[in-house]
N, C-alpha and C positions, 0 to 999 in steps of 0.2 A: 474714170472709175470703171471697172467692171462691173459688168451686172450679177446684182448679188448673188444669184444659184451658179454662178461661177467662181465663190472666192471660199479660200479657204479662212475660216473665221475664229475658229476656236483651237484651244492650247493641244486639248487633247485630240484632234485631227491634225495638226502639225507634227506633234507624238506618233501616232499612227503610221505615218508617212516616213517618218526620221526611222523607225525601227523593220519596218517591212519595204521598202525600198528598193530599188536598182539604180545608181548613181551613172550618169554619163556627163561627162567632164568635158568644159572646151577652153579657151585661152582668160576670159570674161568674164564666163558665166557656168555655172554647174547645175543640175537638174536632177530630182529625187525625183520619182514615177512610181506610185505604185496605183497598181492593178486593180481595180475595187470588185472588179465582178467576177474574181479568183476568191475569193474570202467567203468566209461563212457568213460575215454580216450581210454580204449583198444577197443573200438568198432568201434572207429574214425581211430584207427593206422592199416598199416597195417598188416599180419601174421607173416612176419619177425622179425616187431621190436619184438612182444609178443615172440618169439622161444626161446629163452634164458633166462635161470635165471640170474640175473645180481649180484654180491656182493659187500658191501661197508665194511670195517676195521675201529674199531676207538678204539683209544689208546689214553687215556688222559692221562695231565699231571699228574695226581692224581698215575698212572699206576709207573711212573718214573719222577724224571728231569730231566733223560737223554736221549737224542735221540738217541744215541745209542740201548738203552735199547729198547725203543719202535719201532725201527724198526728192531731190531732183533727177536722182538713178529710177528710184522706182517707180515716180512718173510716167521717165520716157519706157522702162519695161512693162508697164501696165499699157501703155500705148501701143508696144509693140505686140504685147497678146491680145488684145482687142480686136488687132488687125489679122492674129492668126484662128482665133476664136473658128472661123468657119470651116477650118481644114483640119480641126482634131476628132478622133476618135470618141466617143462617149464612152464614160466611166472610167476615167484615171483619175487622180490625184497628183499635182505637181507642184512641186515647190523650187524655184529659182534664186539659186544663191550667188549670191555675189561677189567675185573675186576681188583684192584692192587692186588690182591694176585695170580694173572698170574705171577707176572715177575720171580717169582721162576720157573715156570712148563718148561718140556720140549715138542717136538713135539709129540710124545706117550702120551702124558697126552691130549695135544690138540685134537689130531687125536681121541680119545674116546670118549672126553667130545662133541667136535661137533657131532660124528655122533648119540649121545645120545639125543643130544640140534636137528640133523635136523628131528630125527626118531619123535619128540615129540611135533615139530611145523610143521608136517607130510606135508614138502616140497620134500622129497625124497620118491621114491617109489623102489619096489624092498627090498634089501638083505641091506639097505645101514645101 
């Protein structure tokens, strides 16, 4: 699990993210990014809320009809940002959606494809 000042939690911050967004696309996986410390709310919040990048998971049915399935994807995706948690930027927001042609990949497939997907929606800084 992610540590909670890292997850995105609520409808209307998935909302948020869905309409002001920048989308970068890979074979897997897709990623919405928005910017938090561009907006007029991050001027009103305080430095805390902005310190963390926050991430949301989405796994449609299209992905599987099994739930199974689908949260064995967002599992091993939560695993894989956990692992990149040290190399991002603070103040984004990002949401990870899931392609159906994931449900074959393993964690080594994911762990590549994201750090490709964060190097390229240039949320990560560093070696990441």
């Amino acid at each position: 699990m992610l540590p909670r000042h890292h997850r995105l939690r609520h409808r209307n911050d998935f909302n948020t993210v869905y309409q002001r967004s920048r989308r970068v696309h890979g074979s897997f996986l897709s990623l919405r990014v928005h910017d938090r410390r561009d907006t007029r709310w991050a001027v009103s919040q305080s430095d805390s809320t902005i310190a963390a990048t926050r991430i949301g998971i989405s796994v449609s049915r299209k992905v599987s009809k099994r739930a199974v399935v689908r949260n064995r994807i967002k599992r091993q995706i939560r695993a894989v940002w956990r692992q990149l948690l040290p190399h991002l930027s603070p103040g984004f927001d990002v949401i990870t959606i899931v392609h159906p042609s994931a449900s074959e990949c393993n964690w080594s497939q994911f762990l590549s494809e994201l750090k490709q997907l964060v190097t390229k929606a240039e949320v990560g800084y560093g070696d990441s």
